[in-house]
C-alpha angles and dihedrals in degrees: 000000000000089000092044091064098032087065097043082054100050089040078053095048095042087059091255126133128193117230118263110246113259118259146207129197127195130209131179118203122204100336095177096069092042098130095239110351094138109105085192127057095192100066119052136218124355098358093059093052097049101086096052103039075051096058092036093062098037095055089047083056088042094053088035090063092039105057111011120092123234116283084035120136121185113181112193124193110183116205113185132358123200106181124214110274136011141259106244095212087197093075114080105181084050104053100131103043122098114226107218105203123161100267083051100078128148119274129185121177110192137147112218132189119199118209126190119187092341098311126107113243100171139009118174144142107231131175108222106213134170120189099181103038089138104057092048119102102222130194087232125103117269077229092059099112080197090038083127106045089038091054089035081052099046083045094056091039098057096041088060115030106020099068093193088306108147109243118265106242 
């Protein structure tokens, strides 16, 4: 721990700084009117949509610290959310499971801005979808109650931050 900070003082004093760490940050608008952002039927309001907005926030911070570089910002402001299935309301001994059939595919609406080093590379307004979400192989867990919208988001992020870099373990 001494020679940790020994180093990071004599980096100080020789005029060099050290790259702030990248960052993601996550905001929901308005999740009470997302059209179907609740992974339980059972449970209304905000309850329902906890979990997901959850999971939602902690993969973008996941994939944030996976692929961005240091100095790197991404704000993102998610605006609706639509998850893969749908509850069938008509099978009672079924009420919290979700039906994945191929019109219920996963849908994220969100507006992003990338900063890096204080300068703003990107801004823009974007619809996720993912069509055919069913017949993927993803790398995510059959249990993952958000398997479809984590592998639909790596996917996006990728698409647009990564640039063919290989991801940071």
């Amino acid at each position: 721990m001494r020679t940790l900070r020994c180093v990071c003082l004599c980096l100080a004093v020789a005029g060099w700084s050290v790259p702030a760490a990248a960052q993601v940050t996550v905001g929901f608008d308005h999740p009470e009117a997302y059209t179907d952002a609740a992974l339980y039927r059972d449970h209304g309001g905000a309850k329902a949509r906890e979990p997901a907005m959850q999971g939602i926030r902690q993969h973008l911070e996941l994939l944030g610290q996976r692929y961005l570089r240091p100095g790197q910002k991404l704000t993102v402001e998610i605006l609706d959310v639509d998850l893969a299935g749908r509850f069938e309301p008509w099978r009672p001994l079924a009420t919290d499971v979700r039906f994945m059939r191929d019109v219920t595919w996963p849908r994220i609406k969100l507006r992003y801005t990338l900063q890096d080093n204080g300068v703003v590379r990107a801004t823009q307004t974007e619809t996720l979808v993912d069509q055919a979400y069913q017949g993927r192989a993803g790398p995510y867990l059959t249990s993952d109650p958000l398997r479809y919208e984590k592998a639909m988001l790596e996917d996006w992020f990728r698409a647009r931050f990564v640039d063919g870099r290989p991801p940071r373990h």
